[in-house]
C-alpha positions, 0 to 999 in steps of 0.5 A: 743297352738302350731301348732306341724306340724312336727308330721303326724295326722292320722284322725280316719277311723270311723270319715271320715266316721261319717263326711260324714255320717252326710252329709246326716243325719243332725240328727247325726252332734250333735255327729259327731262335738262332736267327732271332737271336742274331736278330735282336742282339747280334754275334754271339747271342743266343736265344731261349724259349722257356714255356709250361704247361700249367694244364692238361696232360703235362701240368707243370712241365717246363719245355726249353726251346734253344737256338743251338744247334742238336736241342731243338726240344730239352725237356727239363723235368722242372715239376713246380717249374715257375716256382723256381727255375731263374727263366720262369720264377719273374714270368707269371709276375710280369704282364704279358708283353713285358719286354726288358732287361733279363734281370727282371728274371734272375741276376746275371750271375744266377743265369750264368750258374744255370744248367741252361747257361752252362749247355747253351752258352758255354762262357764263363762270367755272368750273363745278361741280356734281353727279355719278353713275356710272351703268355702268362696265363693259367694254361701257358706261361711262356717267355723268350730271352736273348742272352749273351755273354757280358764280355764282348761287344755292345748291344744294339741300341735298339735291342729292346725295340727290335725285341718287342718288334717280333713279340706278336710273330713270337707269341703266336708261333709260340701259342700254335706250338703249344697247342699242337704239343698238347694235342701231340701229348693227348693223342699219345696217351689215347693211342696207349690208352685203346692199345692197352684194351682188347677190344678191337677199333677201328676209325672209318673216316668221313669217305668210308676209309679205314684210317685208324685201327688199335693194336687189338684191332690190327691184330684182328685184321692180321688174322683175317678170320673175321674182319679183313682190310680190303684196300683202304675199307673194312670189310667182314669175310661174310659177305651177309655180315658185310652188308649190314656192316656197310650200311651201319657205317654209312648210318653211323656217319650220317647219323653222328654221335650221341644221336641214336645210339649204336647199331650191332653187327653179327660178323661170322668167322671164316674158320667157323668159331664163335661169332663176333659182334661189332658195335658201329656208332657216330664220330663228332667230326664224321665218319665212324668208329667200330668197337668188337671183342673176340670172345676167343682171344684175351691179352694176357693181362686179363689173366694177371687182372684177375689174379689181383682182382680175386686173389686166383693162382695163374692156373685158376686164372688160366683156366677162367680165361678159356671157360669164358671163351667157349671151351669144354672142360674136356678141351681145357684140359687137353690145351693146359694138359690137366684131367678133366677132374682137375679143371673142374676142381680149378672151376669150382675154385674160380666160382667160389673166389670170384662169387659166380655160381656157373660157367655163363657167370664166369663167362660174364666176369672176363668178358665184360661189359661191352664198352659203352658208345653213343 
């Protein structure tokens, strides 16, 4: 398997830009390192990307790209992955560009003892074949082999050249997945983060429109009793309280964030409950973001919250819940379907548990701070 440097690789147009292409859609890396794979090393090759994420949302976690069909992403669950897994032990060894035999890396009998052999190979025998090391840095250390069986016909004589032809289409490709894989990640974690809080948000984007609402948020909509979807806007059922909504969205979006704070909207129900505020702030990028609670409805971890918190039994907890939302003794007790006299032994057991000393406390304690913003 001789490097043949003297001869000019052309790399194929349509395969610079199926590389970039699967940048974007991860589904198409199957066929797009199949035919890099073909590429390089002719029939019955095939070929693997290894990547880590040395940072961010998954630190550690080693991602193998294969050029077969049905495993466009394995996750291997390879905590401490480069310190020994045979595609990524040599990788943060050897400089970026690196391009050469994939022994630099592992024995061919230690890649064909490999799950990754046994998956994607499906031979018997050792292996061997043609490496590069695309990243290796202390965000991404990533390297893509060409491996194939040992038996069977010879490598191109220019395997190696044709290898490091296609290493600067490989490295960005890979760089912009990478990339958009750790934003993918991130922005999974924020939208269970804000689906996991009651408050309700919602993001207005840089023409007003409604682009985005957490699930308290499109629970909120769905009962429209307060704020309501109208097409692509938000809009309060009040058409006073819509007013100043409107103007505080467009203030907020001129404004930006982190300049001038928040502005607060007082937004009246249709039914006639209690008011709600919506706190309106800036966005970095444009538009804005609407925070509001309803004081009348909790998720029902905040009960669970508190028997952990403050050691209360789920009926303490109950009844704390709907005192902070504005209910009576009286209309407690015929929602829990206890006398009067019993709720308020349960709120007496509330206050001394939880060291509040009245109802406007406890009312304090569930609801909260409002989150902080601008």
């Amino acid at each position: 398997m001789s490097d043949g440097s003297a001869a000019v690789v052309v790399v194929p147009a349509a395969l610079v830009d199926d590389l970039y292409g699967a940048s974007l859609a991860p589904q198409r890396w199957p066929a797009v390192l199949a035919a890099v794979a073909g590429f390089v090393g002719g029939e019955r090759c095939r070929a693997v990307a290894a990547l880590s994420f040395m940072e961010g949302p998954a630190p550690g976690r080693g991602w193998l790209l294969a050029g077969v069909e049905g495993a466009a992403e394995r996750a291997y669950d390879l905590l401490e992955a480069t310190a020994w897994h045979p595609l990524f032990v040599q990788a943060g060894a050897l400089p970026e560009g690196y391009v050469g035999p994939s022994e630099e890396f592992a024995s061919a009998d230690e890649l064909a003892r490999t799950t990754l052999a046994r998956e994607f190979l499906s031979e018997e025998g050792s292996i061997r074949g043609q490496s590069a090391v695309l990243h290796a840095s202390d965000e991404l250390l990533a390297a893509v082999h060409v491996l194939r069986p040992r038996q069977g016909a010879a490598w191109p004589e220019d395997a190696a050249s044709r290898l490091r032809a296609l290493l600067p289409h490989l490295r960005r490709s890979i760089e912009v997945y990478s990339r958009l894989r750790r934003a993918r990640a991130q922005s999974e974690i924020d939208r269970a983060l804000l689906d996991r809080i009651d408050v309700a948000a919602f993001v207005i984007d840089g023409l007003g429109r409604l682009s985005r609402a957490n699930a308290a948020g499109a629970a909120m909509l769905d009962r429209g009793d307060c704020l309501e979807r109208v097409g692509d806007r938000l809009r309060c059922v009040a058409a006073t309280a819509d007013g100043a909504l409107q103007r505080a969205l467009t203030e907020g979006a001129r404004r930006g964030a982190g300049r001038g704070g928040s502005d607060v909207v007082v937004v009246p129900r249709r039914s006639g409950g209690r008011p709600l505020m919506a706190f309106v702030t800036g966005l970095p990028a444009g538009g804005a973001a609407v925070l509001a609670r309803d004081p009348e409805r909790h998720g029902p971890h905040v009960e669970e919250l508190l028997q952990r918190l403050f050691e209360l039994t789920p009926t303490e907890a109950r009844v704390a819940v709907r005192v902070a939302s504005g209910e009576r003794p009286s209309e407690v007790g015929a929602v829990l379907g206890m006398a009067v006299a019993t709720v308020r032994t349960h709120l007496k057991k509330v206050f001394d548990k939880t060291s509040t000393t009245g109802q406007a406390q406890v009312v304090r304690l569930v609801m909260g701070e409002v989150p902080p913003m601008g």
